[in-house]
C-alpha positions in Angstrom: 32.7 30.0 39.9 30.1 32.7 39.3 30.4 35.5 37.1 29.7 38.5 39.2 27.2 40.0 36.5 25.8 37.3 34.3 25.8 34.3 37.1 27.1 32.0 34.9 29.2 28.7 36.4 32.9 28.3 34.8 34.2 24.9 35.8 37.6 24.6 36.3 37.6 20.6 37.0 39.4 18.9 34.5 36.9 15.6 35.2 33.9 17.1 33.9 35.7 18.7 31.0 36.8 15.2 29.9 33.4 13.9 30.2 32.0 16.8 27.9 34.6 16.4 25.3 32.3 13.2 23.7 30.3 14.6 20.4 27.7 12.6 19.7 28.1 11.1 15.8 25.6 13.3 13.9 27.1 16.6 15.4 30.6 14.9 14.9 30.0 14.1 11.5 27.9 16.8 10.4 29.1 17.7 6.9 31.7 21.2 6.8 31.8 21.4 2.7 29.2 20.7 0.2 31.4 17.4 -1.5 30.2 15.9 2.1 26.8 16.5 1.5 25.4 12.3 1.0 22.5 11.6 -1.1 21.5 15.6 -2.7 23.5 15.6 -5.6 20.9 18.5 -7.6 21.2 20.9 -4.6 24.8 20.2 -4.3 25.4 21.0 -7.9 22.9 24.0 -8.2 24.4 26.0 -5.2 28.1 25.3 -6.1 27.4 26.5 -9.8 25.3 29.9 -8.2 28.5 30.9 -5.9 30.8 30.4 -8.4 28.8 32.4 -11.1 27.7 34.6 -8.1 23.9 34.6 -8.5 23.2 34.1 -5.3 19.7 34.8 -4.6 18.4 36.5 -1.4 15.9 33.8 -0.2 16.2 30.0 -0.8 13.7 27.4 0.3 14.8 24.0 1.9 12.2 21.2 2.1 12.3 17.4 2.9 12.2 14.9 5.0 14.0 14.8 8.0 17.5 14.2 8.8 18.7 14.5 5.1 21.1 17.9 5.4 18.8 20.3 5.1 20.6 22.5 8.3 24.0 21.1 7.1 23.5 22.9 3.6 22.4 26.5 5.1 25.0 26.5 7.1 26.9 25.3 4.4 25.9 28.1 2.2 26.8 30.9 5.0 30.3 29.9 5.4 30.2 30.0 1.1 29.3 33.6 1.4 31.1 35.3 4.4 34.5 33.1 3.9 37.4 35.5 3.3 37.9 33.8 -0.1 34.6 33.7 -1.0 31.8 33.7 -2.3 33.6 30.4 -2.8 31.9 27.2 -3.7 34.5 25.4 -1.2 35.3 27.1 1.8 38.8 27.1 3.4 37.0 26.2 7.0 40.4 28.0 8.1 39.3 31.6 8.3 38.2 33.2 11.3 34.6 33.5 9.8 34.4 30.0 9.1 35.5 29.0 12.3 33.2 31.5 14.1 30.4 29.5 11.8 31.2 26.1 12.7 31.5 27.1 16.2 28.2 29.2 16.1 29.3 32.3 17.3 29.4 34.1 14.2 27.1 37.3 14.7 26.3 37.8 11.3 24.4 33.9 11.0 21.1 34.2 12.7 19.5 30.9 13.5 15.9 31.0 13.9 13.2 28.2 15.3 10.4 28.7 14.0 8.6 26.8 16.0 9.2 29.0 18.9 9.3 32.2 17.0 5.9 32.3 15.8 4.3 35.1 16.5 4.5 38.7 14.1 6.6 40.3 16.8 9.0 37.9 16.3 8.9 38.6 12.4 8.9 42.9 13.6 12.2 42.3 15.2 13.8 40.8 12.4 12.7 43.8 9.7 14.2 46.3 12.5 17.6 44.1 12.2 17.9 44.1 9.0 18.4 47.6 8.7 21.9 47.5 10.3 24.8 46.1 7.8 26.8 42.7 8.9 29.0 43.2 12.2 32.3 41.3 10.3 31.4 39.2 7.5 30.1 40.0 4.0 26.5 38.8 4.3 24.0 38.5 7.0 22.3 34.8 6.9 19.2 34.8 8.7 18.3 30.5 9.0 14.6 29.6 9.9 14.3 26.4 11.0 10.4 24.5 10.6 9.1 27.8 9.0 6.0 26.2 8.2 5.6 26.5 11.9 5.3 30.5 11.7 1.5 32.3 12.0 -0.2 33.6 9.0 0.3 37.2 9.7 3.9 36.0 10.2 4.1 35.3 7.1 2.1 38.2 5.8 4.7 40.6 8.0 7.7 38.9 6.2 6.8 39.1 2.7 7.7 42.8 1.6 11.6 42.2 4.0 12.0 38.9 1.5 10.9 40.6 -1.6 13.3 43.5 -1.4 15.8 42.9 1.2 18.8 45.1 1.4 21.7 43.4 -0.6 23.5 42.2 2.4 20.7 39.8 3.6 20.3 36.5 2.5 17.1 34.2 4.0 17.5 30.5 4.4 14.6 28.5 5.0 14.2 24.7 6.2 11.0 23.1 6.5 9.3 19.4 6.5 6.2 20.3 5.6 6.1 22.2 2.5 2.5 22.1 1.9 2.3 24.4 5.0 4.4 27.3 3.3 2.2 30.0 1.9 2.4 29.9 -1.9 3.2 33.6 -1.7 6.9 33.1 0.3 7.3 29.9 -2.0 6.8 32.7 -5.3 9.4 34.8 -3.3 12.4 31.9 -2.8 14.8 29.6 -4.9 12.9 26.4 -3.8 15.4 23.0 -3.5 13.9 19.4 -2.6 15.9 17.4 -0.3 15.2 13.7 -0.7 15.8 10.4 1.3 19.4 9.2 1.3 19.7 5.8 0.0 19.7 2.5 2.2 23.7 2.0 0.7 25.1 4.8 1.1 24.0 5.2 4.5 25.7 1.5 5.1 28.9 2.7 3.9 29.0 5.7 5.8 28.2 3.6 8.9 31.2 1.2 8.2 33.4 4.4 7.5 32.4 5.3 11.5 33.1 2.3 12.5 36.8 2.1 11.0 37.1 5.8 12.2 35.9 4.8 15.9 37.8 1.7 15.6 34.9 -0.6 16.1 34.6 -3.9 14.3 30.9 -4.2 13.3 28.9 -7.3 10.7 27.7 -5.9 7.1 24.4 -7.5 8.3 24.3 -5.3 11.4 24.7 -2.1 9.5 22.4 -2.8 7.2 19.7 -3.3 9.4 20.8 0.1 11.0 20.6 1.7 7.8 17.1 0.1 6.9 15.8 1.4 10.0 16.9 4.8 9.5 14.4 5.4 6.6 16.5 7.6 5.0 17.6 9.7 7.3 21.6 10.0 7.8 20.5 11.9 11.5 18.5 9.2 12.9 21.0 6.1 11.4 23.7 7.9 14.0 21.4 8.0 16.4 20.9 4.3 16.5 24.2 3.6 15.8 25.2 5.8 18.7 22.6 3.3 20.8 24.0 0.1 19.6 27.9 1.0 20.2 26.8 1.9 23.5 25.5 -2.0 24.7 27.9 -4.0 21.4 31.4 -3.7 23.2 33.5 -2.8 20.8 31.4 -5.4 18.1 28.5 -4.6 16.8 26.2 -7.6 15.5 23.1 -8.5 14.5 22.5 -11.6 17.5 23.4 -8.7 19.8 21.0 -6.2 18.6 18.0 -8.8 18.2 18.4 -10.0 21.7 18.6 -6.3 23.2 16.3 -4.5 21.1 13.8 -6.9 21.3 13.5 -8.1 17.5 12.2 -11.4 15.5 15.3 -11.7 12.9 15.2 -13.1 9.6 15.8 -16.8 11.1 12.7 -17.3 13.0 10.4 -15.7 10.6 11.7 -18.3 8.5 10.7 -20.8 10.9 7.3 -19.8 11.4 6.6 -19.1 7.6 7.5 -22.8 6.9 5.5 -23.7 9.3 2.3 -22.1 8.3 3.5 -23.5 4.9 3.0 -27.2 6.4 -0.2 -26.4 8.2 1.8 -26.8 11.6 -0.5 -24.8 13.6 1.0 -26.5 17.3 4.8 -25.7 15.8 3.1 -21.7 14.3 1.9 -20.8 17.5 4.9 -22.5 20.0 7.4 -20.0 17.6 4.8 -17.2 18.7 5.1 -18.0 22.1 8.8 -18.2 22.6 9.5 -15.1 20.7 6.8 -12.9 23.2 8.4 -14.1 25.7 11.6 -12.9 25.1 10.3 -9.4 24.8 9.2 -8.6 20.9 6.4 -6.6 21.3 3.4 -7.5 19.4 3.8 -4.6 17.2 7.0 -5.1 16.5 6.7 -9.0 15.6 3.3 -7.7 13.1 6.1 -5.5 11.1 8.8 -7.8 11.0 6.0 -10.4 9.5 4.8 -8.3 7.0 8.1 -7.3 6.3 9.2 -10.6 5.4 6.0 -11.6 3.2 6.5 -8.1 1.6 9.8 -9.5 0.4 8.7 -12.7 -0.7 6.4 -10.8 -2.4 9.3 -8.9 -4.3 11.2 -11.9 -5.0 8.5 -13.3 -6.5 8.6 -10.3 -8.9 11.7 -11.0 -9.7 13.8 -8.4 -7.9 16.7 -9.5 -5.8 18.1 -5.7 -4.5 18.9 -6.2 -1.0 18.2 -2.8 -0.3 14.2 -3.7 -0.9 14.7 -6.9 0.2 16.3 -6.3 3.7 18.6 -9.4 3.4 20.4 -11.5 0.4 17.6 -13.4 -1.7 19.5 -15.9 -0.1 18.7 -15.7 3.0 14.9 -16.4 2.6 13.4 -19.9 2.7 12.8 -21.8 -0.8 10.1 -23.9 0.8 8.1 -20.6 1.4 8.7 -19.4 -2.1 7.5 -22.7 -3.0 5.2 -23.4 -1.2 2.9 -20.0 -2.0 2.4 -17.7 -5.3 2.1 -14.1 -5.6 -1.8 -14.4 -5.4 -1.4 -16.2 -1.2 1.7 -13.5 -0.3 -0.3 -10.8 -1.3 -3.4 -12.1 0.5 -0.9 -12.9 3.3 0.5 -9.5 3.1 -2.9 -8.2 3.5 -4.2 -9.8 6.9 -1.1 -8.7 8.5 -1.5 -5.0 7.3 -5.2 -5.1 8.5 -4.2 -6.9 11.8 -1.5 -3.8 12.6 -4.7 -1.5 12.2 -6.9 -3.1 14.0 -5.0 -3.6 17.0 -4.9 -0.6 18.3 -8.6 -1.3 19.2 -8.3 -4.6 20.5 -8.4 -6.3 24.0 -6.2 -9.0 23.4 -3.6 -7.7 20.5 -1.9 -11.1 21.1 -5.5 -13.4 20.4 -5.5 -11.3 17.2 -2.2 -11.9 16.1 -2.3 -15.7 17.1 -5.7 -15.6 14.6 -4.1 -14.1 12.0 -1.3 -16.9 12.2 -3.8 -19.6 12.3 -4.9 -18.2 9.4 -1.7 -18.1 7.7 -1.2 -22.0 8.3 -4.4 -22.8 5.6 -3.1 -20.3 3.1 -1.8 -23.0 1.0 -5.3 -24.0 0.6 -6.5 -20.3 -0.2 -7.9 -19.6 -4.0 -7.9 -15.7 -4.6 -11.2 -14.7 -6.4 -9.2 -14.4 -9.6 -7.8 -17.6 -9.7 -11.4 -19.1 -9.1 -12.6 -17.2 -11.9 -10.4 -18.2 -14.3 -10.9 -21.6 -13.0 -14.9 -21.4 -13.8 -13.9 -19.8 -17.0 -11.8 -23.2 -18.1 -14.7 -25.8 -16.9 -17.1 -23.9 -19.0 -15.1 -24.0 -22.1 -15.0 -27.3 -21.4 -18.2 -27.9 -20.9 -19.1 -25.7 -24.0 -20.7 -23.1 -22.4 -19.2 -19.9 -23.4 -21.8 -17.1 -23.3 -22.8 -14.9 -20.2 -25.9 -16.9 -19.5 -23.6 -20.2 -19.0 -21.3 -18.1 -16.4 -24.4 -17.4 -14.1 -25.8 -21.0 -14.5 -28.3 -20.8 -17.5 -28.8 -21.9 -20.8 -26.2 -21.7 -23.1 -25.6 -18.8 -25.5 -27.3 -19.8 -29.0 -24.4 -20.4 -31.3 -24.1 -18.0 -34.2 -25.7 -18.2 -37.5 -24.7 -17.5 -40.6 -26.1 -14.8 -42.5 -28.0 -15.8 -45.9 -26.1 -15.4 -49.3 -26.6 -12.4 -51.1 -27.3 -13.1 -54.5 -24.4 -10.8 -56.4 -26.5 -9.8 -59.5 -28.9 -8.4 -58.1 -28.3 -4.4 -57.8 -26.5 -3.4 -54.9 -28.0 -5.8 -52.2 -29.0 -4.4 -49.0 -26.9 -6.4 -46.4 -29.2 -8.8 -44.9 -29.7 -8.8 -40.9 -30.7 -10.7 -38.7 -34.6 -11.1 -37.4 -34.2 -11.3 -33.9 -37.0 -13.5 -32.1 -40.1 -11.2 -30.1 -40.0 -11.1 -26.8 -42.5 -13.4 -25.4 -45.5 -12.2 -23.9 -46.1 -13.3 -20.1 -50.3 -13.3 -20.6 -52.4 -15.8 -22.3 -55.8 -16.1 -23.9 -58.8 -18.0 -22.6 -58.7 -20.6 -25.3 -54.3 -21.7 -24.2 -55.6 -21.5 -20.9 -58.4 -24.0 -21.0 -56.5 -26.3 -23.6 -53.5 -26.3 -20.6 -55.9 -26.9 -18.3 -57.6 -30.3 -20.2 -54.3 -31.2 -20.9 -53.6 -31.2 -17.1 -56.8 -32.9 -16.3 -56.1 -35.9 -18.7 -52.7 -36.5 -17.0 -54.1 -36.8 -14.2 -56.8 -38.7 -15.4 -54.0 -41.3 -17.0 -52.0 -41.4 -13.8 -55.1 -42.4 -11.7 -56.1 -44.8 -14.1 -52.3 -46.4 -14.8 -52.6 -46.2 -18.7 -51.2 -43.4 -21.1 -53.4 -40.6 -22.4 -55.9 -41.1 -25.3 -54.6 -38.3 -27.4 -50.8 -38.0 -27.6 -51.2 -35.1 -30.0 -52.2 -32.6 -28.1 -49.8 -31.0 -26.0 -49.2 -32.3 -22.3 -47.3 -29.4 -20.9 -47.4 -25.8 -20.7 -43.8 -26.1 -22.5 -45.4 -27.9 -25.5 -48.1 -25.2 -25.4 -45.6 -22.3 -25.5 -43.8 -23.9 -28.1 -47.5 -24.1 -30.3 -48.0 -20.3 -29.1 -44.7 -18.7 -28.9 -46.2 -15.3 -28.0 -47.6 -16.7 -24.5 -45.9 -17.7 -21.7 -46.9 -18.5 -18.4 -47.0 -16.1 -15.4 -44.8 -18.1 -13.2 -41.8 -17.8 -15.7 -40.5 -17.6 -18.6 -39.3 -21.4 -18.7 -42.4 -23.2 -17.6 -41.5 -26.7 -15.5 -41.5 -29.7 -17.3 -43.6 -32.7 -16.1 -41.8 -34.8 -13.5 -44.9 -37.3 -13.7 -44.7 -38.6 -16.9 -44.9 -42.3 -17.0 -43.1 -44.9 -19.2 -43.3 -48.3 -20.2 -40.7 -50.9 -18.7 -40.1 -54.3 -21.0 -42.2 -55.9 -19.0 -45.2 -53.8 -19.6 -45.6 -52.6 -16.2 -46.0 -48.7 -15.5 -43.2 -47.1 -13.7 -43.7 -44.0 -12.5 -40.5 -41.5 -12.3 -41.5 -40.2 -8.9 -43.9 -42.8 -7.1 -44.8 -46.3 -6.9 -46.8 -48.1 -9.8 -49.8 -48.5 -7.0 -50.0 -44.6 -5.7 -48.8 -42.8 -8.4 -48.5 -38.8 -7.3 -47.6 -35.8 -9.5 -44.4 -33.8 -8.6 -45.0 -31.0 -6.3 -44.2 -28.3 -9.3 -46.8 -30.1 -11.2 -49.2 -29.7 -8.7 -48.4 -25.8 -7.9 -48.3 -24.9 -12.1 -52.0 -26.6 -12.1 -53.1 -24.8 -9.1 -51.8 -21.1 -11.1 -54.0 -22.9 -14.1 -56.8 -22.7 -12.4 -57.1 -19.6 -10.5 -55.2 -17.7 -13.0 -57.1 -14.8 -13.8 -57.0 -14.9 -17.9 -56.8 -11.4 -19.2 -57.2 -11.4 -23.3 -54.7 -9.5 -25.1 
């Protein structure tokens, strides 16, 4: 019916009372006393120790992530107060007022969204009411919810009424985002982090639903309930609530893969042994099947990273299921054998880059079918690392161990010893080390026309099939450098040796290295060092 004044409906119907007699599991199970507070042991403790030494401070500060009992503990904390045995660390929940509380009707607990309560009026109305003294209880509670959400001069309009309230006013504030609280109301409150409940204890207060709803549920089910809560007691109801709803009385993992539209630790075995084995035709049938049953591509890129991420981990070393997702178990040893930590992580990364980039994409599932493709040859992948120290071995092999022999040079000089000191003499100077001059890249006229005979007799001997007249005098600008070490060249510092020369066979034939005995020609570097000979500009030093 309707109330003559207000126009409210009161419905008399038994049915629909029936129907609204279900409370969904979070509100069911909200926590009434701070022993049921899961996973904030140091706010737990700090409060109860404040009421029961009574220094209870007029503004406190709640901050975390959500879903962790950040509302449960204000609420929590005003029943403390205005309980008729209190200020009491344990409230009877028997009293009136901590009925009225529970119920929330109390008058004297104001709660606030701040979200919708933003503006400085909103803040004006609250200093006019807390002027007037609590209506029944001992202390009025005033419990802003998201009070990062309020407006700067909000805030600035609030700051003198939580400096020096009147001594029946308490302030409770909750927020997610503490970064957003001006530093001046954090100066002005008891400030209390909430963190993320553990993956565990979450579990076991999902089973203790279950035996308390009378629903028979696998340990594998609500673990993956409590992994996808992230910490948040709120949200792990909420899906549990979900998966009752289509699980009949049984709640199972089968059952939630099919209907939620999930991979499952099975098949992402499947397809990681068969990218080990380079079964691309196997990879990508796996692929199909499981998008046609309805994972979304999304969804199939998490639950593969997922899984390297914990091949990863286990081949750290760590075997806690709670980082893990499953049992170490449960995860294929071909996998682990078949890749180290260098190819997991690489793995790891492609699929991490792949989530971002899809967003972007045409064909999400072309780029996830490439990324598989590419996970079939990562047997075959070397990390950068790995090839390093690879290079690093052959060249100690090889004898090369200086810097030059790592880019492909010379190798480093080894070390000489220093000359003896001769001990009588009166403390010796310690002797160094002369190091050579760098060379000079210019020449004088007289190197450059003794190179430039030299050239013209080789080619002289060449033309001619015999060896030169005067073996000498240098035949290369290397023998020259090595009469002149202060000159070099100006086409480098090594200058090319002569790929031309000749030699004798037993027969007494001459074999040239690069041409027949009956058109002998001079290596194209030859001919180009001859040609900088002689239109080299000589500039005297």
């Amino acid at each position: 019916m309707v109330h003559p004044r207000y126009g409210v409906f009161f419905v008399s119907d038994s049915r629909y009372t029936q129907d609204m007699a279900y409370e969904v599991t979070a509100t069911r199970r909200r926590p009434k006393i701070f022993d049921e507070l899961a996973g904030q042991d140091f706010v737990v403790a700090t409060l109860k120790n404040s009421l029961e030494q009574r220094r209870i401070a007029h503004a406190y500060l709640f901050s975390g992530p959500r879903g962790c009992g950040k509302t449960s503990a204000a609420r929590i904390l005003a029943r403390s107060l205005n309980c008729e045995q209190g200020p009491t660390a344990a409230p009877c929940g028997a009293c009136p007022a901590c009925q009225e509380i529970s119920r929330g009707a109390s008058l004297d607990i104001i709660e606030i969204d701040g979200a919708s309560n933003t503006g400085v009026n909103d803040v004006r109305q609250i200093k006019d009411e807390v002027l007037f003294p609590p209506n029944s209880g001992r202390y009025k509670v005033y419990i802003i919810d998201e009070v990062h959400m309020l407006s700067n001069s909000a805030f600035n309009a609030l700051l003198k009424t939580i400096e020096e309230p009147p001594p029946y006013i308490v302030f409770i504030f909750a927020t997610t985002e503490l970064h957003k609280v001006p530093a001046t109301i954090k100066s002005r409150c008891q400030q209390f982090a909430f963190r993320l409940i553990p993956l565990e204890m979450i579990a076991s207060m999902l089973k203790a639903t279950c035996e308390e709803m009378n629903i028979q549920a696998e340990d594998e089910a609500l673990f993956w309930i409590a992994k996808e809560s992230t910490g948040s007691l709120r949200d792990a109801y909420t899906l549990f609530d979900q998966v009752a709803a289509f699980s009949d009385g049984y709640i199972r993992s089968a059952l939630i893969r099919e209907k939620l539209g999930l991979v499952g630790l099975d098949n992402l075995n499947a397809l990681a042994e068969a990218c080990v084995e380079n079964d691309s035709p196997q990879a990508f049938t796996l692929i199909d099947d499981m998008l046609n049953a309805g994972v979304a591509v999304e969804q199939f890129i998490i639950d593969l990273a997922g899984y390297y991420h914990s091949m990863l981990f286990i081949k750290a070393g760590i075997t806690r299921e709670s980082l893990l997702d499953y049992s170490p178990d449960r995860f294929s040893p071909k996998v682990l054998e078949g890749l180290n930590k260098r190819q997991l992580e690489h793995a790891l990364d492609l699929l991490l880059t792949l989530y971002r980039d899809i967003r972007y994409s045409i064909a999400p599932r072309f780029e996830l079918e490439t990324v598989v493709s590419k996970l079939c040859w990562l047997g075959q992948w070397i990390s950068p690392l790995e090839l390093r120290a690879a290079i690093s071995e052959v060249q100690a092999a090889l004898g090369f161990t200086g810097a030059s022999g790592m880019a492909g040079g010379n190798p480093a000089p080894a070390s000489r010893e220093p000359p003896a000191v001769d001990p009588s003499l009166p403390n010796p100077a310690p002797a160094q080390e002369k190091l050579p001059e760098e060379p000079s890249r210019r020449f004088s006229s007289s190197q450059a026309g003794s190179l430039t005979e030299n050239f013209d007799r080789l080619m002289a001997a060449k033309a001619s099939g015999a060896p030169p007249s005067d073996l000498a005098k240098p035949l290369s600008p290397a023998h020259t450098a090595a009469e002149h070490p202060g000159s070099i060249p100006e086409t480098g510092r090594h200058a090319p040796q002569i790929a031309g020369s000749m030699e004798e066979d037993p027969v007494g034939s001459t074999v040239h290295r690069n041409g027949s005995p009956d058109s002998p020609q001079l290596a194209p570097q030859v001919e180009r060092v001859i040609q900088v000979f002689r239109g080299t500009v000589v500039r005297e030093k």
